[in-house]
C-alpha positions in Angstrom: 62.3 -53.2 2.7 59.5 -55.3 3.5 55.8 -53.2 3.3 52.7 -54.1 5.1 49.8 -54.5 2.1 46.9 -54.1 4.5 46.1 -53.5 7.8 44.6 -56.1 10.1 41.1 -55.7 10.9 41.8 -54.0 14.8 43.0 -51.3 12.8 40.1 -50.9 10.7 37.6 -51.4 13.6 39.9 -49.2 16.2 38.9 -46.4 13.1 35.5 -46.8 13.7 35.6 -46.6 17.4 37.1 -43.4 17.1 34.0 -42.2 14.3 31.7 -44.2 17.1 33.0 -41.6 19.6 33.3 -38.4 17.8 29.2 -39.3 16.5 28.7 -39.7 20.5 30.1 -36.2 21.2 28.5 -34.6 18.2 25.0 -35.8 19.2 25.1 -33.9 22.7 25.9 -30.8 20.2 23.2 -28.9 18.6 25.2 -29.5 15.0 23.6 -31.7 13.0 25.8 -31.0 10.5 29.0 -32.3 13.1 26.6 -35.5 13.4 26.1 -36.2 9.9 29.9 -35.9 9.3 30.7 -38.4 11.7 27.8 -40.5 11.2 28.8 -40.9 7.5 32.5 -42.0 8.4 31.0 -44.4 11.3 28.9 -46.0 8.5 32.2 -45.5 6.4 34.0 -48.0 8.4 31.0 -50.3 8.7 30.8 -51.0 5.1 34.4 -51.5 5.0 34.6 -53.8 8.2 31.2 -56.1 6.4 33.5 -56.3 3.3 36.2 -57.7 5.5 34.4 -59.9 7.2 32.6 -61.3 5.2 33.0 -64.9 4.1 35.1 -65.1 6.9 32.9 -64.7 9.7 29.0 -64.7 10.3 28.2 -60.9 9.6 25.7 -60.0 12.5 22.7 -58.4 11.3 22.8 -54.9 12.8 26.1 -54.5 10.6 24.1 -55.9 7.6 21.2 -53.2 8.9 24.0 -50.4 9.0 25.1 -51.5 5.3 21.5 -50.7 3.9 21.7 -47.0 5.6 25.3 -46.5 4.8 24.4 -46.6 1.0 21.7 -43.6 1.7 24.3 -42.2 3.3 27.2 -42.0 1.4 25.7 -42.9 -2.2 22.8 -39.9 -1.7 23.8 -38.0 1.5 20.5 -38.6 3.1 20.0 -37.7 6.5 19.0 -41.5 8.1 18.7 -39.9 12.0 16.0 -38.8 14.5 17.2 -36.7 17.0 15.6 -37.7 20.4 15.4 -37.7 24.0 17.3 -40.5 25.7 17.3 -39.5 28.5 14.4 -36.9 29.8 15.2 -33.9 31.7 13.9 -31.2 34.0 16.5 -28.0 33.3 14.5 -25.1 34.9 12.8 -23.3 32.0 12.1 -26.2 30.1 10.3 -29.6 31.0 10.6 -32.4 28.5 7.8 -35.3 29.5 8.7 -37.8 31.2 10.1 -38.8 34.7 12.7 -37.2 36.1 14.7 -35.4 38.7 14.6 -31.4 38.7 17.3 -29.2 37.5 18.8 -33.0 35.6 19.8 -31.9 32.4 18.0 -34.0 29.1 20.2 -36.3 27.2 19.8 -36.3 23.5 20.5 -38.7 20.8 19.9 -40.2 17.4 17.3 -42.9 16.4 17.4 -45.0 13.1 13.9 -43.9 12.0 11.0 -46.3 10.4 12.4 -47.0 7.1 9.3 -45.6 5.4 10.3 -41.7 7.0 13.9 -42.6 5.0 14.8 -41.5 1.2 13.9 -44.3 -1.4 17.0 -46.6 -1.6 19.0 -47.3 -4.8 19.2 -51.1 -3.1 17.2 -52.7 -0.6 20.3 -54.9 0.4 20.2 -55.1 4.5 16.5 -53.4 5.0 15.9 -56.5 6.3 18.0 -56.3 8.9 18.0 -52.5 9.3 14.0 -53.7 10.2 14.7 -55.6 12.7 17.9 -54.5 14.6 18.5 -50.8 14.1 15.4 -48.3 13.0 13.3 -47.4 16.4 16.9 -48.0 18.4 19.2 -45.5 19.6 22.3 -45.2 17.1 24.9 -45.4 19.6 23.2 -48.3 21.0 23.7 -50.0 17.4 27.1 -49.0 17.1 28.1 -49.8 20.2 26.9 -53.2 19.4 29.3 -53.5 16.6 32.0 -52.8 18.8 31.2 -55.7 20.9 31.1 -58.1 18.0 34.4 -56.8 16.5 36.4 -57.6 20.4 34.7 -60.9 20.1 36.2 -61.7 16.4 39.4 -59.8 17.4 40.0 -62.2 20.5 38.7 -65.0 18.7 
């Protein structure tokens, strides 16, 4: 019987699609807790999919960013997210600044904060990158750029 010794990297990045899309369900909860959870296992799969491609592939900088906060993450359990309004809304009894349409509910999400509101780091591997491509951006926005670059190696 012939067994499959690892699986190919569509596997590994259609994993963290799925953590990609339970964090983007969690962040229009209330539950940080859900968010952490599946921000941990998005940041999970990044790591693994930098190991894989690396060497292999140019490894684009937001994943080298994401490697730097995936060590707070899963090496300390630090909380690396801002929640934020993406979106601002009007909901009658409550007015958050900005323009928009009355009665249009607010859209929330998480931000990669300025490094210096984040734990202190065991290793500063990727800071440079987590500068300049994820902290002041929207977290799905970073992620979903990941999953751009992983159809383009896929198909490549």
């Amino acid at each position: 019987m012939e067994r499959q010794t690892h699986f190919p990297l569509k596997a590994v990045a259609a994993g963290f699609d799925k953590a990609r899309e339970r964090l983007e369900t969690a962040t229009t909860a209330t539950d940080s807790e859900a968010s952490f959870h599946s921000l941990f296992e998005a940041l999970a799969w990044a790591g693994a999919i930098r190991d894989r491609i690396k060497g292999r592939h140019d490894v684009p900088p937001e994943l080298k960013g994401l490697w730097f906060v995936r060590d707070l993450v899963l090496h300390q359990g630090a909380d690396v997210v801002l929640r934020t309004v993406v979106v601002p809304g009007s909901e009658l009894g409550r007015l958050v600044l900005g323009p928009s349409a009355l009665g249009t509910p607010t859209q929330w999400g998480w931000q990669w904060p300025p490094r210096e509101l984040l734990p202190e780091p065991e290793s500063l591997q990727g800071s440079d990158e987590y500068d300049s491509c994820a902290a002041g951006q929207i977290v799905a926005d970073t992620l979903t750029v990941i999953s751009a670059y992983l159809e383009g190696v896929e198909a490549g």
